[in-house]
C-alpha positions as CSV (number, residue, x, y, z in Angstrom):
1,X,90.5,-61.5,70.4
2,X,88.8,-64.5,72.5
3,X,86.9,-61.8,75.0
4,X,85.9,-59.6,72.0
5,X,84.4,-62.7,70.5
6,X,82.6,-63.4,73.9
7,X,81.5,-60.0,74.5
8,X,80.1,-59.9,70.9
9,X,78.0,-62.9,71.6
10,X,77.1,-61.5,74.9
11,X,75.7,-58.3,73.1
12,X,73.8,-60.9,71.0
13,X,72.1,-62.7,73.9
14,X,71.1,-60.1,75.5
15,X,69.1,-58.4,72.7
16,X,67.8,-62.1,71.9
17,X,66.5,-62.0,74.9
18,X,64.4,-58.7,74.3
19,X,63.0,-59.7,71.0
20,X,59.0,-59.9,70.7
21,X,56.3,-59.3,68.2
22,X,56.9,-55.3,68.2
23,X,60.8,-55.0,68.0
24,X,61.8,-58.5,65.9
25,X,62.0,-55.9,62.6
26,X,64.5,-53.8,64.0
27,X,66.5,-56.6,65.5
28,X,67.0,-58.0,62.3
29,X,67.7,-55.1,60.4
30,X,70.2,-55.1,63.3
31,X,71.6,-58.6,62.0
32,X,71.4,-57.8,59.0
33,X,73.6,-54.7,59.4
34,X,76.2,-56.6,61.5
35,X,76.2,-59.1,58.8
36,X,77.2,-56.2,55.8
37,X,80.2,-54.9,58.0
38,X,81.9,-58.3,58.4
39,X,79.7,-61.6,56.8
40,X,82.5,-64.0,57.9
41,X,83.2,-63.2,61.2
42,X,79.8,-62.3,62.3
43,X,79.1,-65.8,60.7
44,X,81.2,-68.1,62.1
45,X,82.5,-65.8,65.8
46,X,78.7,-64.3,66.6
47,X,75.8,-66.2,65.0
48,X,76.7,-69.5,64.9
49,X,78.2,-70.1,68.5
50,X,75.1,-68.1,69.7
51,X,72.7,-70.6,67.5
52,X,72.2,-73.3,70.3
53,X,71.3,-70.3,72.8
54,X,68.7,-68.7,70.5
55,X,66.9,-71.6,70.1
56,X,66.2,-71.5,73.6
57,X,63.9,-68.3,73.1
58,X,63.2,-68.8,69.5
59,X,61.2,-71.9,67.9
60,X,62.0,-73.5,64.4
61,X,59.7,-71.3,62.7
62,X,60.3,-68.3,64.5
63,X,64.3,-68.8,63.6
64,X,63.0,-69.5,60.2
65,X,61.4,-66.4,59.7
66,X,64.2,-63.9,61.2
67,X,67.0,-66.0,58.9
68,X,64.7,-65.6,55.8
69,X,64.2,-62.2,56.4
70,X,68.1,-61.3,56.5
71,X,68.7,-63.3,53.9
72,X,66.0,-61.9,51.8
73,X,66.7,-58.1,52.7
74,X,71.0,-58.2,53.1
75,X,72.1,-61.3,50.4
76,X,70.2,-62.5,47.9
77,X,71.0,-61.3,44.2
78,X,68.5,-59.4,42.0
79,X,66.3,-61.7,40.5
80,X,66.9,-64.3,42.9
81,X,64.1,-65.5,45.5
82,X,63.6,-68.1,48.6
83,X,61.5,-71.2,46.9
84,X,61.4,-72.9,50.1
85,X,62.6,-73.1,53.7
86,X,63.2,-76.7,55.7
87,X,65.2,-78.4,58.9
88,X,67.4,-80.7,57.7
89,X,71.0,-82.8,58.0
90,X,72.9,-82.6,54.9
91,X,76.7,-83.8,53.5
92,X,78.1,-80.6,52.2
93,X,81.4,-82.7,50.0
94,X,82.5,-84.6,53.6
95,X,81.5,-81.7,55.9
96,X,78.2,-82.4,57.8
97,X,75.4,-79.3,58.3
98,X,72.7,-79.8,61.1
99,X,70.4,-76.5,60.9
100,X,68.3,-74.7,58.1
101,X,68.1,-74.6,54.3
102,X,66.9,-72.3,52.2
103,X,66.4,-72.9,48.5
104,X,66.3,-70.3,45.7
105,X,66.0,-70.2,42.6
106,X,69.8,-70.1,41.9
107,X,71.2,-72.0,45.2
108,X,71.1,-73.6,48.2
109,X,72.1,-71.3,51.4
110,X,72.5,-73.7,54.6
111,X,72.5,-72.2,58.1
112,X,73.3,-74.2,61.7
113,X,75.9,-76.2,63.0
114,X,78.9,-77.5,60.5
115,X,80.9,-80.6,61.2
116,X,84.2,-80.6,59.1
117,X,85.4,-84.0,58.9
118,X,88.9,-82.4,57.7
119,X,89.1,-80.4,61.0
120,X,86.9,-82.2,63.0
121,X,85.9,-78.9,64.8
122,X,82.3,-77.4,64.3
123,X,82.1,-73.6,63.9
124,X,83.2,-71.4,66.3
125,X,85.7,-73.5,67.5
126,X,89.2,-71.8,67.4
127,X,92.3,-73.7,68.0
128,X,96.1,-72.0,68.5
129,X,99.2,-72.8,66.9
130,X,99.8,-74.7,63.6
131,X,96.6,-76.8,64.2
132,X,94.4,-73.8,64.1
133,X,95.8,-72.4,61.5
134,X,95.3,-75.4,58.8
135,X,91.9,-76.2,60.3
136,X,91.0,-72.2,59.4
137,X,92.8,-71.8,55.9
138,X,91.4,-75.3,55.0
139,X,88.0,-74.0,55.9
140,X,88.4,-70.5,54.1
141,X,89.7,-72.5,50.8
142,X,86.6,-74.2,50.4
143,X,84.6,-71.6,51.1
144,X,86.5,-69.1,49.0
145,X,85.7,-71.8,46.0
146,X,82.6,-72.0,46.1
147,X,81.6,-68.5,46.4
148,X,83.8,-67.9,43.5
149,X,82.3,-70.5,41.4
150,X,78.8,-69.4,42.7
151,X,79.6,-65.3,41.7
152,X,80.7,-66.7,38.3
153,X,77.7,-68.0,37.9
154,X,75.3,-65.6,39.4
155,X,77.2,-63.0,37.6
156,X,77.6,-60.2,40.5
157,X,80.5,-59.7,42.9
158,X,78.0,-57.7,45.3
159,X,76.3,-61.0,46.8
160,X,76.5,-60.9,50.7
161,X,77.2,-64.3,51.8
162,X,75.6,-65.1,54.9
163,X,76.0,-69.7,55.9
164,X,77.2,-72.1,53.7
165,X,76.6,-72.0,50.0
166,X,75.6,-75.1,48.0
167,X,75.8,-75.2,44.6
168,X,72.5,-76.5,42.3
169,X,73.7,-75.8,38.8
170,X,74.3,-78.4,36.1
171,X,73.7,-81.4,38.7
172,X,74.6,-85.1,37.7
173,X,73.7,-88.3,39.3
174,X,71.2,-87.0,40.3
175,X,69.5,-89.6,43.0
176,X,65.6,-88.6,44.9
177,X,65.3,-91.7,47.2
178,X,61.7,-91.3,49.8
179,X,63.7,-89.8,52.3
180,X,67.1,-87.7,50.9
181,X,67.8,-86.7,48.2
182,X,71.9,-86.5,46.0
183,X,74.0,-85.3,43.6
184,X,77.2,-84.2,42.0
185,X,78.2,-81.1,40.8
186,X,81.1,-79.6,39.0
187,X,82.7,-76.1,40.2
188,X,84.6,-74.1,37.4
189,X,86.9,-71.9,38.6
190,X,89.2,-69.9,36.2
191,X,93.1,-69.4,37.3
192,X,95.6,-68.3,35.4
193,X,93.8,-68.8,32.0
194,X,92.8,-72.4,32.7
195,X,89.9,-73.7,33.8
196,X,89.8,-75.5,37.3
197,X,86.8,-77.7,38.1
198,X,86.3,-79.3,41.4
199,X,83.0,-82.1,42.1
200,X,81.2,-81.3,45.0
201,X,79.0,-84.3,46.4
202,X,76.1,-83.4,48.1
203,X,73.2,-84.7,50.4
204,X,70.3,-83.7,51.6
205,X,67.6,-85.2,54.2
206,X,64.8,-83.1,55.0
207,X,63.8,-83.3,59.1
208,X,61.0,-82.5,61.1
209,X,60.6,-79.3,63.1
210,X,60.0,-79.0,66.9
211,X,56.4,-80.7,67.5
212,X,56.1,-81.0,63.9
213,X,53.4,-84.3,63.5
214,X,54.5,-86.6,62.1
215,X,51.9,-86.9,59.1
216,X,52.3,-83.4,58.6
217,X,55.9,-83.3,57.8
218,X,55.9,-86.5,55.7
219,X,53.4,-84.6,53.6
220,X,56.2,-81.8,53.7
221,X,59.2,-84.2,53.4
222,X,58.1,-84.9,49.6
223,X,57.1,-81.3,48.5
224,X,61.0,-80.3,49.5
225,X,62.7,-83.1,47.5
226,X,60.1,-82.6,44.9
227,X,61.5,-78.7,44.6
228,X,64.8,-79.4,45.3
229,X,65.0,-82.1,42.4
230,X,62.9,-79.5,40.1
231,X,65.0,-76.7,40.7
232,X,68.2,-79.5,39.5
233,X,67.0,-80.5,36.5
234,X,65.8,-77.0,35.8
235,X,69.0,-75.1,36.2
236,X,71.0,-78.2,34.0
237,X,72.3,-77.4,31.1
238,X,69.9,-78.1,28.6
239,X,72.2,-79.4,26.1
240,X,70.6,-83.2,25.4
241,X,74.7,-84.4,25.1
242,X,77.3,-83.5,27.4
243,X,80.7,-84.8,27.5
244,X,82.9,-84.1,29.4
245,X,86.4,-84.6,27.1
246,X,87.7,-81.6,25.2
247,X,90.0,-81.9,22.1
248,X,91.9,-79.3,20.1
249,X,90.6,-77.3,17.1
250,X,93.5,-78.5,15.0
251,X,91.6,-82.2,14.8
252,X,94.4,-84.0,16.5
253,X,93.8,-87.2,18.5
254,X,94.7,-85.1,22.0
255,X,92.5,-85.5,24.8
256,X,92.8,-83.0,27.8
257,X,90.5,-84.5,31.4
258,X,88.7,-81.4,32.4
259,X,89.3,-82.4,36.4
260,X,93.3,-82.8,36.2
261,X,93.8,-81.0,32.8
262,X,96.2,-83.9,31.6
263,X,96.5,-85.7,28.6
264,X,94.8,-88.9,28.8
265,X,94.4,-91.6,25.8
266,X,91.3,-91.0,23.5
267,X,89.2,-94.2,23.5
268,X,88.3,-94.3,26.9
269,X,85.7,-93.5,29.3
270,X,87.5,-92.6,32.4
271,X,91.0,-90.4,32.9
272,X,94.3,-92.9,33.3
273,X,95.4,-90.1,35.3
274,X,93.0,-89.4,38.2
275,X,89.8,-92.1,37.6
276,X,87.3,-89.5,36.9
277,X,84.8,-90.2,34.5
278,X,84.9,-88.4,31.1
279,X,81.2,-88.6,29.9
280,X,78.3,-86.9,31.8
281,X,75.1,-89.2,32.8
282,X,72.0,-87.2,31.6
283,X,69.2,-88.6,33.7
């Protein structure tokens, strides 16, 4: 499995380094096609281990425009569009992305390099044994719910993911500082009749690209947290009131947390169970 990996990558290289002005379409209709038969192991076996190599022949905006193009032509849903493209460092729940993000109307898609801080491996890193195998399943459970969460809410099962999906519906705590911008956000996930939700804490800081002046990317620096904090507050739910407690038809003084799914006593603003807050901040 190793050598096919590293004769896949090889492959890879090689036509990277053919690629100019006259042959860049095909080659990424060629990704792009790689990326339909297998998005996961193309992902994290061929693309990403081959990232810091590519950027040897490619610059920022060049790499830009060929992940932009595969993303607009092989993965994007039907009335969903890039807003805007940027270089950036971001804290995806605890894991840490170094590369690109692109923002749509409906999400963020992240591509680069991803630190877990649960495996401590970035991607493409295999391991043998019992080690490798809780630092992959780990890896595919989080993965697995947030595309769910992100399907549900897209409402297609076709979507071709290609990087790391963040989530930009219904944000809370929402925080724009002059340099990053967070925020919290809820994933629903239904199983077994019951709805699951799981908080996802995310950062963002915008960077510079390669030779990017300086003035001209603090300039850019506030146009991408000004979208990115738009596109939040636009996809929130526009409900003024939004509480987060849910109690039975029937009127009695039962009080069910949302985040566990225990009982927890009515007058109170957090869950006795497991901390979380029970009432929503509306910025």
């Amino acid at each position: 499995m190793q050598k096919k990996r590293g004769k896949i990558r090889k492959i890879l290289l090689n036509l990277v380094m053919k690629v100019n002005e006259n042959n860049k379409i095909e080659f990424y209709n060629f990704l792009g096609e790689l990326l339909r038969y297998n998005s996961d192991y193309f992902t994290d076996y061929g693309y990403n281990p081959l990232l810091p190599k590519i950027k040897k022949y490619f610059t920022d905006r060049q790499l830009m425009e060929m992940e932009q193009y595969v993303l607009t032509n092989f993965c994007l849903g039907g009335e969903e569009k890039i807003l805007m493209a940027f270089n950036v460092v971001a804290v995806i729940h605890e894991d840490k992305l170094i590369g690109r993000m692109y923002l749509t109307n409906m999400r963020i898609i992240g591509l680069g390099r991803l630190v877990e801080k649960t495996s401590g491996y970035g991607p493409g890193h295999t391991s043998g044994g019992l080690i490798g195998a809780v630092i992959r399943a780990s890896k595919d459970s989080k993965r697995s719910h947030i595309r769910k969460a992100l399907r549900q809410r897209m409402g297609s099962d076709e979507i071709l993911f290609f990087g790391y999906q963040v989530p930009i519906n219904d944000a809370f705590k929402i925080k724009k500082t002059s340099g990053a911008i967070l925020y919290l956000v809820n994933l629903e996930e239904e199983k077994r009749n019951k709805i699951k939700i799981r908080r996802l804490k995310v950062k963002i800081v915008p960077k510079p690209m390669k030779r990017e002046p300086s003035n001209e990317f603090k300039v850019r620096r506030v146009e991408v947290l000004n979208a990115i904090e738009q596109s939040l507050y636009n996809l929130q739910n526009s409900a003024t009131v939004a509480p987060r407690i849910s109690t039975p038809q029937s009127g009695d003084s039962q009080i069910f947390c949302p985040y566990c799914g225990k009982e927890t006593e009515k007058k109170t603003k957090f869950c006795t169970n497991c901390g979380n807050s029970l009432i929503m901040e509306i910025p």
